[in-house]
Every structure is written in structure tokens, then in C-alpha cells.
C-alpha positions, 0 to 999 in steps of 0.5 A, spaced: 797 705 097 797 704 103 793 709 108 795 704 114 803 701 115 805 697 121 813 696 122 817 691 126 813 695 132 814 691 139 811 692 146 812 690 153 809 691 160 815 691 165 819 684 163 813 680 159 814 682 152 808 682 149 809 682 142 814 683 137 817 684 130 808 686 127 808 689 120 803 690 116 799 694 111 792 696 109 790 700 103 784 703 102 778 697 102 781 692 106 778 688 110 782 684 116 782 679 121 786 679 127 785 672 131 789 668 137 787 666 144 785 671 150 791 675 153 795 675 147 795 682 145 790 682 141 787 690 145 794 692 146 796 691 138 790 695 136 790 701 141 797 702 138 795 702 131 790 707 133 794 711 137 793 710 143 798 707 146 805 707 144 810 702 141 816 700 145 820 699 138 818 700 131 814 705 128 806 706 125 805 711 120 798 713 117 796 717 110 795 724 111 789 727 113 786 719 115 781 718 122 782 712 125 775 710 129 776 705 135 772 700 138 773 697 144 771 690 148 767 694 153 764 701 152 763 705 157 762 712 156 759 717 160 755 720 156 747 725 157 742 725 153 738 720 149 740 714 144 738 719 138 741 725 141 748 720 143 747 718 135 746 724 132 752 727 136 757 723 130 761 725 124 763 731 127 767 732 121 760 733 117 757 738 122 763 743 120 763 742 114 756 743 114 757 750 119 763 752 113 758 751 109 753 756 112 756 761 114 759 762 106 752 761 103 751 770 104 757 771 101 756 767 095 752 773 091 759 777 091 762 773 085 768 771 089 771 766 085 775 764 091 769 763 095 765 760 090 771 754 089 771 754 097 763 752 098 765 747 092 769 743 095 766 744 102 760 741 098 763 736 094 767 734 102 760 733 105 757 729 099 762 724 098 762 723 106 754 722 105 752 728 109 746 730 104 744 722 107 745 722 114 738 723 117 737 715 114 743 713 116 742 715 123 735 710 122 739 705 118 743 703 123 739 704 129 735 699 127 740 694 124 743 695 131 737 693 134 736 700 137 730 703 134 726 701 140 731 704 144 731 712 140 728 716 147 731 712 152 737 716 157 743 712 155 745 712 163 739 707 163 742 702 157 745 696 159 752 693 159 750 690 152 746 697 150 751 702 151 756 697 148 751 698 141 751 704 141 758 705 141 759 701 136 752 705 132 756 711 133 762 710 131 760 707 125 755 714 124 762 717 124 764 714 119 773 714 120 777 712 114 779 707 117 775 702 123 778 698 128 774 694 131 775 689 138 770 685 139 764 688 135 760 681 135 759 682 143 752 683 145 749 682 138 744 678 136 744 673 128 740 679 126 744 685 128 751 681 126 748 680 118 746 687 118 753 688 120 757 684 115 752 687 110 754 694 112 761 693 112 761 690 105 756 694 102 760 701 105 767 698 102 770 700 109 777 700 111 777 695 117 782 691 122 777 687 126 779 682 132 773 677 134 772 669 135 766 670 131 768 666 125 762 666 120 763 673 122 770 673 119 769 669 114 763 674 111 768 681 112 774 679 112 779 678 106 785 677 110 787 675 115 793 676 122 794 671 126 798 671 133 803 666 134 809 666 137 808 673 140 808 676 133 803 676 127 803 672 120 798 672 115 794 668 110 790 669 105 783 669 106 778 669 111 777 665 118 777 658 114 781 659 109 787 660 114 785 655 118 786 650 113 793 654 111 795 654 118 794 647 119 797 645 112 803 650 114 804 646 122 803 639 119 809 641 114 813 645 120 812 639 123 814 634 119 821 638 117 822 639 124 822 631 125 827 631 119 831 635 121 831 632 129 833 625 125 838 628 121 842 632 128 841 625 132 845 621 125 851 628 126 851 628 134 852 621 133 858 621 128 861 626 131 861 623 138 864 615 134 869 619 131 871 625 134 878 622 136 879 617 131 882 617 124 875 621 122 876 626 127 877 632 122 871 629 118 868 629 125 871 636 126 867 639 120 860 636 121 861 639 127 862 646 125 856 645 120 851 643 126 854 648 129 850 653 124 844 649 122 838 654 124 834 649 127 826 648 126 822 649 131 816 644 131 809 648 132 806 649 140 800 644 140 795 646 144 795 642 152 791 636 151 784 634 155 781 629 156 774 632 157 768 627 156 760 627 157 758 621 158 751 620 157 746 616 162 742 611 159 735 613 157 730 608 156 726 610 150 726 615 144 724 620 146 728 626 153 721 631 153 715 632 150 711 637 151 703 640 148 703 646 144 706 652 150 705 659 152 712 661 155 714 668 159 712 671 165 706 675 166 704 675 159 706 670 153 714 672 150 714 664 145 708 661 143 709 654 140 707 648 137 707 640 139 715 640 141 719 634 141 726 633 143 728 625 141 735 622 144 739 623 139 737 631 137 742 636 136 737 642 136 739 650 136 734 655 139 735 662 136 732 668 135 733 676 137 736 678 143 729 679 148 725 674 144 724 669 149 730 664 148 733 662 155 725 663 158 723 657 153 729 652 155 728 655 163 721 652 162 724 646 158 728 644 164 723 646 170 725 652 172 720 657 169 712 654 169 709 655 162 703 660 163 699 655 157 700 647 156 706 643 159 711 639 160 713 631 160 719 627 161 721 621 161 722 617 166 730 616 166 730 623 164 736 627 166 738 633 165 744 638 165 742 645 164 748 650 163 746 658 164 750 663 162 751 666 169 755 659 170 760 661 164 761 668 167 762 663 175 765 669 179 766 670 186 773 668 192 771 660 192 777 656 189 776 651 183 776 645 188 770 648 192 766 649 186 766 641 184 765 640 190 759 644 191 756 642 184 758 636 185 759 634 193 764 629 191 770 629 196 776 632 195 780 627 192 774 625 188 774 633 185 782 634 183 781 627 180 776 629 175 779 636 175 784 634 172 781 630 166 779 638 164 786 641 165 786 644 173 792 640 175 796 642 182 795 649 184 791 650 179 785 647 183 786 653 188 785 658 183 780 663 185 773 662 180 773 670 179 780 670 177 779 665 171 779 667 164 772 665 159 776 658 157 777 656 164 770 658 167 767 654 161 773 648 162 770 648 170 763 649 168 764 642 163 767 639 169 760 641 173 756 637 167 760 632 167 759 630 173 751 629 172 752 624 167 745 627 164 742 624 157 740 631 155 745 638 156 741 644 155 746 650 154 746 658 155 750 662 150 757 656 151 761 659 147 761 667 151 767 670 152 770 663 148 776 664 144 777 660 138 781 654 141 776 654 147 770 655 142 773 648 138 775 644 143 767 645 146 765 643 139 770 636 139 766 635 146 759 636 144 760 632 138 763 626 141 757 627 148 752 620 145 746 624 148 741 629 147 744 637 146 739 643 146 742 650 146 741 656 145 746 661 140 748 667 136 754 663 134 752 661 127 758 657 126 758 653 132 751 652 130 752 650 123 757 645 125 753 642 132 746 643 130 741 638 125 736 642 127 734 649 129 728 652 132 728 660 131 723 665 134 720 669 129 715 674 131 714 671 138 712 664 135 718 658 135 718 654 129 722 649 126 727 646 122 731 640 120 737 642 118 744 645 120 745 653 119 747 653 112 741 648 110 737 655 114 740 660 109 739 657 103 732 655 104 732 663 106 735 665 100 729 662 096 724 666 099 722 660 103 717 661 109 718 656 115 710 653 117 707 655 121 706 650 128 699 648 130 699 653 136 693 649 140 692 642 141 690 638 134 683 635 136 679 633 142 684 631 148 690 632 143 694 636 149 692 631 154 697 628 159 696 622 157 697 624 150 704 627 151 705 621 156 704 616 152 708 619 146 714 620 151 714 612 153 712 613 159 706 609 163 699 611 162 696 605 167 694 599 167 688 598 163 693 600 157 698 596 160 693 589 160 691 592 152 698 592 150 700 586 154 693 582 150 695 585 144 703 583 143 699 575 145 702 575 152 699 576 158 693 574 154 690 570 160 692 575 165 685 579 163 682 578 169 674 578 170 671 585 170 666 586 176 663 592 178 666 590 186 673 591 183 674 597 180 674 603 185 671 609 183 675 613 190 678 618 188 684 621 192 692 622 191 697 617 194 705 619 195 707 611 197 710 607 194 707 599 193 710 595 198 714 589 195 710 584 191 709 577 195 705 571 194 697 571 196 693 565 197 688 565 194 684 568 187 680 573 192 686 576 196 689 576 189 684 579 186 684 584 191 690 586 192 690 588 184 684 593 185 688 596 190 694 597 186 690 599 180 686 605 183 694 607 186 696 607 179 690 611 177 691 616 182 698 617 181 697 618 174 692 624 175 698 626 180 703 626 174 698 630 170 697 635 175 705 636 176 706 636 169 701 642 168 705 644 174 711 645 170 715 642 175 720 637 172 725 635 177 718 632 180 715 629 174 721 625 173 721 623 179 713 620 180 714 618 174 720 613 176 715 611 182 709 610 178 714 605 173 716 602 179 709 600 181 707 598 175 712 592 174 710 590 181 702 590 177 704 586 172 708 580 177 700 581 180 697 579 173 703 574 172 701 571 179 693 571 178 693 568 170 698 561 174 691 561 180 686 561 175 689 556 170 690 552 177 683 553 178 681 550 171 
């Protein structure tokens, strides 16, 4: 039976015609997505089955006595007192049957049968709607929301994110017949999104539910509605299985469209040969026939982009490197062990909301000092870091103006690579604030790829994203030949984009070799993940130089003349060690080496050695102390000077093995 019908309802603001020709049940139990892009009305839709707006045509008719709970994108309710009260303030229907209850229990001992059938089903009422339960039920949710901590706090302190859970917790506490949610994965960690699949499921809640979290849809719903062509179809299944349906259905569309449009060009075509010939009635008749045939219209495609990272060429196998870490502000919020991200990684960062995740990859990038150890990178390093407040760009300045800044390209230069991300004519004169999730994270893409880094480190991407956005972000990513580190509660961009995964548990980052799936199951089996040596193995094991040279970046010219021996070239470039020529000074140098040229002589030869030897040995303690520092821009950058100076050290041996093989 159904408890909630939809029929044939229609809208409209002003002319636009929103939506039209929607119909669909739910029964008792049923559990419903509601996909499509951003703007469609998806809201709208909902705010009509609840009953908050109404429909221009149509009808929407509920079971008696069934109560709609409905939640909205932003919750942003005036209310007093603390996160326990506002929580316990639900189910309103218990606390009158509650007070019924109460105020029958004197008047039990009279023998009234009336009475005594009136509590009995005021009792049975309160039972089964989990009232003699609701005390845990208030602590269930709060902690599987992640608002045990926050019990005592005024919720005029909360957070947009907060406030937004709290809503949700208490609309949940209320337990309606039916739940209406609109984007209830906003604000919500991995933790918090599992507990809420669980809880639905578990509850076997009668819910319609609007979200672009697909891992969410496919673990709650069972159904699925999708808007396409201002109305809704549905499928079978959760987010996937409609995907795959969908595709079948377009590709199908598609093809009869194209047979059709073959066929009506072969009829057009007979009718303008034969139309005032001998065939002319033949001609006549197919004309009629066209005339009504339904003609198929062939599926929208999405606007094709020809968005693309190239990644800049990294000399070596590995982008960063770093010794054991100890990251946060004052105190430490991540603790980790030896971190490594190779050229090709693909590495998921996740974890709790507050557990430290943006803070480790600001230190990665250079923006934050790690409070214990060190970053190093590699000389040709360079990074695109994209936080979450550029996917949430705002303010007056146009699309143009904001390529320009991040870029400092020139204007042609800006509508050219603009263009490539989809901002053509007068699109690139849009304000940035007015733009909607996909355009921001469209312009954003076009900022990073102006970089042309070989190492993205993302912040939330897929924020505000609806579905399309959210692919074709992964296509991009997929296709981008450098390393790729992000942070995400988005299990299902995750799973597809990751081979590994670093989740913060307990304030200590661990690791994994795998995508999401893999995780899952490895957690299923009661697996631990190891712990991570949290300090330096061994003596001098968290040195610069260590890391250093584990990156593949130059560690001095001693090391260089052993390499050089050791692979049998250069073997005679060792030259005679004397105490005269290994300075012992001490100091720091910010010049670069000036240009090698020829030196007559062994003894100006060898001199000139000693100098740039004890430069190289100088900027080698000035890479150590900036990569204890933290500053990465800076280490990269000496890094570069001190490669530089070594080849030139190396034209110097070159130079001085020829002198001493002319000298014997």
C-alpha cells in the first residue's frame, strides 16, 4: 500500500516550467533516490511531496495519519539552548502520548474498561514507535553524527556543518513515517555517512532521499528517480545499477533515432522525386504516414570539454619525501611515520572530520611548518595545491579576471584556455560568485592547469559537485600522467581514483595499498592496519641527508666522486687529498657558481675544486635547515641552485682528470 502517491504534478516559476508529468509511489519500506544535476528541481520537487509548496498541476496524496520529516540542504534554525536539549526537543508525538499516558495511570484503579483500553493503546502506540528506547536513542545518534562532543554546546555556537547534523539528528530522533532527505551527506564524515546508511537500513525507513554521493545510494536505495527532460523516470536499483540501465536505454535511443532519421531522409527524399510524376499518389501516401510518425528524439549528451592537466616532467621517482612528521598548530593533531609520494601515486587522505587531514597536506605542500620532522622534495617538483575555499571561489571579479590573477596570462591568452574548460563568449565575464559548484570547479581546473604541475594535492574537489561535474572531474584525473593526492569523504571517487589510501585513525596516519573496496574488505576481516614507525629507524635515519637522498636529490660532491668511481667513470677524476684543500670554514652562501671555464694549470684547477666543493657543502646545510623549516617553495628552489652547481662541479673533475693525464 502506498503511504506516499505522486500524480502527473507539474510546476513552474514565472514561464520556466520547472517540472512536469512526475509520478511516483512509495510504499511502506521503500527506499528512493532522487538524482540530476544542480538546478533542475530536485528541492522543489521534494518541498512539494512534503507539502511545503504547492503544485501547479497534478495531485500528491498521502496515507492517513502519516508524518513527513523533511530535510533541507541548509538547516538554519533559530533555536536556544544546548545540542542535548534541541535533540531531546524530537518526537513530539512520544511526549504526548507520554503525557496521555500520565494523566490515565490514577484513574486506572477505577476498573473502567474504557480507560483501561485507552492506556493500552496509548502504550502499545509508544512502544512501537520506540519510546520506552528513546533515551539511547538520543545518545545513538548523537554519537553516530559525530555530536557526542558537542552535548553541552549552545547550538547558536555551532557551525554551518554542526547545525546542518543537528537537523538531521533531530529529524531522525522524530522518526516520521516517511523521511525526505535533501542532500543529508553534506557536512558528514566516512564515519558518520556508514552509520547513517546503517541506520536507515536497520530502521527499515521509508525514505526519498536527493544526493550526489553515489556509494550512499547505492548502500540505501533501491530505487531510483532520475530528472531528464523536466520530468522523472525511474530504474531499478541503486546509483550503479541505473547508471548502467541509463546508458543501455541512451545507447539504444540513440541508435532507433538514427534509424528513424535514415528512414524519414529515404521517404523525404521519394516524396520530393515523385511527388508530381506518375508515383505522385504513392508519394501522396507516404507523406501522410511521415506526417504521423512520432519522431524519437535522440538523447541530450552532456557539452563536451576538452579539459586536460599535463603534468611537467619530474627527474626521478619520487615528488616528496618526508621523515617521520608531527603535524598541527600548537600541539600535534597527525602523527606519521616515513611518508613517500612516488610519481605515479594516486593517494586518498581520510579520516574524521577535525582529524588533521587539510593540516598534513598544507604541510606537504609548504604552507604549514611541521612541528616534528621535515619535508623534502624534489628538485623538479612542482605542485598544484587546490583548497577547498578555491572550489567555494566568490566575490565580483569575472571569470577572466580570475585566470588572469592565478595565472598572469594575457587576456587572449585567458579566453583561449578558458575556452578549453567550457567559459565561451560571454561566459567569461561572469561574476565568480554567481557561478554554480560545476563552473567553480571548472574554473579551479582551469587555474591548475595553468601550473603544469607533477603533483595535484586536492581539498575536498568534489564539494558542491553534482554527479556530471563529479565524472567528468574523474575522467580529468584519471587521464593527468602525474602524482595525485587528495583528501575526500567521496568513497566512490575514491574508490575509483585511489591505489592508496592513508587514513588518520586515532590521530596517527597509516597506510594502505589499495583502493576503497580493497580497504573495506581488509576491515571486514577484523584486520588492523600497522602501525607506522612513528620516529627515525636508527642513528641518522630522520636526517636530511637521508631523505634527500632517498628523493634523488644531490647530497654533495664527495658522494657524487663515489657514485661517479663506483659506476667506472670518472674513476681518474678522484683527485689527490690533502689537508690544504678541504676547508673546514663554515658559512652560508645564496650565490649561484658562475660559469665554468678553462683554468691553466693543475693548481688553479684544483683550487677552484676546493671553492666549489665547500659552496656545495654550505648549500647542502642550507637545504637541511630549510627543509627543517618546512618551507617547500624555498627548498625546491635551492634545490635546483645546488643541482645546477653540482654539474658545473662535475665539468671541474672532468677538466682536472684530462690535466693529470697530460701531466703523466
Amino acid at each position: 500500500m502506498s503511504v506516499l502517491s505522486v500524480q502527473a504534478v507539474a510546476k513552474r516559476f514565472g514561464e520556466r516550467l520547472v517540472f512536469s508529468e512526475v509520478s511516483f509511489r512509495l510504499a511502506h519500506g521503500d527506499r528512493v533516490g532522487l538524482v540530476g544535476p544542480n538546478g533542475v528541481g530536485k528541492t522543489t520537487l521534494m518541498r512539494v511531496a512534503a507539502g511545503l509548496e504547492s503544485a501547479d498541476a497534478g495531485n500528491v496524496a498521502l496515507a492517513r495519519g502519516t508524518r513527513i520529516g523533511f530535510m533541507e540542504q541548509e538547516v538554519l534554525f533559530e533555536a536556544a539552548g544546548t545540542v542535548e536539549e534541541h535533540a531531546r526537543g524530537a518526537a513530539a508525538h512520544l511526549r504526548e502520548l507520554e503525557a496521555e499516558m500520565h494523566e490515565l495511570e490514577p484513574r486506572l484503579g477505577r476498573g473502567d474498561q474504557e480507560l483501561l483500553e485507552r492506556y493500552s493503546e496509548a502504550q502499545h502506540q509508544f512502544e512501537h514507535a520506540g519510546g520506552y528506547d528513546f533515551e539511547a536513542t538520543v545518545g545513538r545518534v548523537l554519537g553516530g553524527l559525530g555530536l557526542d562532543a558537542l552535548r553541552d554546546r549552545e547550538v547558536a555556537t555551532l557551525s554551518g556543518g554542526e547545525r546542518t547534523r543537528l537537523g538531521l539528528a533531530r529529524l531522525l530522533l522524530d522518526d516520521p513515517d516517511i523521511l525526505l532527505l535533501d542532500e543529508p551527506t553534506n557536512h558528514l564524515d566516512v564515519a558518520a555517512l556508514e552509520w547513517l546508511e546503517r541506520f536507515l537500513i536497520e530502521q527499515d525507513e521509508t525514505v526519498l532521499v536527493s544526493s550526489h554521493d553515489r556509494w550512499f545510494l547505492d548502500r540505501v536505495s533501491s530505487r531510483t528517480l532520475s530528472f531528464e527532460k523536466n520530468t522523472v523516470v525511474e530504474y531499478r536499483g541503486g546509483y550503479s545499477s541505473y547508471a548502467r540501465q541509463r546508458a543501455e536505454r541512451e545507447a539504444a535511443t540513440e541508435k532507433a533515432a538514427a534509424r528513424q532519421a535514415i528512414e524519414i531522409e529515404r521517404t523525404e527524399e521519394f516524396i520530393r522525386r515523385y511527388g508530381a510524376g506518375q508515383r505522385s499518389k504513392e508519394a501522396r501516401g507516404r507523406g501522410k504516414k511521415l506526417a504521423r510518425v512520432e519522431r524519437i528524439e535522440a538523447p541530450e549528451r552532456a557539452q563536451q570539454h576538452g579539459w586536460k592537466l599535463e603534468a611537467a616532467h619530474l627527474a626521478g621517482d619520487t615528488v616528496v619525501q618526508t621523515t617521520p612528521l608531527a603535524v598541527g598548530y600548537t600541539e600535534p593533531l597527525v602523527r606519521t611515520g616515513m611518508l613517500r609520494v612516488a610519481r605515479d601515486a594516486r593517494i586518498a587522505v581520510v579520516g574524521p572530520n577535525g582529524a588533521g587531514k587539510t593540516t598534513l597536506v598544507r604541510t606537504l605542500v609548504g604552507d604549514l611548518a611541521a612541528l616534528e620532522g621535515y619535508v623534502q622534495s624534489a628538485p623538479t617538483a612542482r605542485v598544484a595545491f587546490l583548497a577547498q575555499a578555491q572550489l567555494e571561489l566568490g566575490g565580483d571579479e569575472s571569470v577572466l579576471d580570475a585566470m588572469k590573477l592565478a595565472s598572469g596570462m594575457t587576456d587572449a591568452e585567458a579566453r583561449d584556455h578558458l575556452a578549453r574548460f567550457l567559459f565561451r563568449g560571454e561566459d567569461v565575464f561572469k561574476s565568480v560568485g554567481v557561478l554554480s559548484g560545476g563552473e567553480r570547479s571548472r574554473l579551479a581546473l582551469a587555474r591548475l592547469a595553468a601550473l603544469h604541475a607533477n603533483l595535484l594535492v586536492l581539498d575536498e574537489p568534489t564539494n558542491h559537485l553534482d554527479l556530471l561535474a563529479r565524472e567528468q572531474l574523474e575522467t580529468v584525473l584519471q587521464a593527468f600522467e602525474g602524482a595525485l593526492l587528495f583528501v575526500s569523504h567521496d568513497r566512490y571517487f575514491i574508490d575509483k581514483l585511489a591505489s592508496e589510501i592513508w587514513p588518520i585513525e586515532q590521530g596517527v596516519l597509516k597506510r594502505f595499498e589499495g583502493n576503497w573496496s580493497a580497504l573495506q574488505r581488509l576491515r571486514a576481516s577484523n584486520t588492523e592496519l600497522p602501525m607506522p614507525e612513528l620516529t627515525a629507524p636508527g642513528a641518522g635515519g630522520g636526517t636530511a641527508e637521508r631523505v634527500a637522498r632517498d628523493a634523488r636529490v644531490p647530497q654533495g660532491p664527495r658522494a657524487t666522486a663515489q657514485a661517479r668511481s663506483q659506476t667506472g667513470k670518472g674513476a681518474r677524476s678522484e683527485r689527490p687529498r690533502s689537508g690544504d684543500r678541504t676547508p673546514g670554514a663554515q658559512g652560508r652562501s645564496n650565490r649561484r657558481a658562475s660559469p665554468v671555464r678553462r683554468v691553466d694549470g693543475m693548481r688553479a684547477l684544483e683550487a677552484r675544486i676546493s671553492a666549489m666543493e665547500l659552496q656545495l657543502r654550505q648549500l647542502s646545510d642550507k637545504v637541511s635547515q630549510i627543509a627543517q623549516s618546512g618551507n617547500y617553495m624555498e627548498t625546491r628552489r635551492v634545490g635546483e641552485e645546488y643541482a645546477s652547481l653540482e654539474r658545473d662541479l662535475r665539468t671541474l673533475y672532468d677538466e682536472w682528470a684530462k690535466e693529470s693525464e697530460k701531466s703523466e
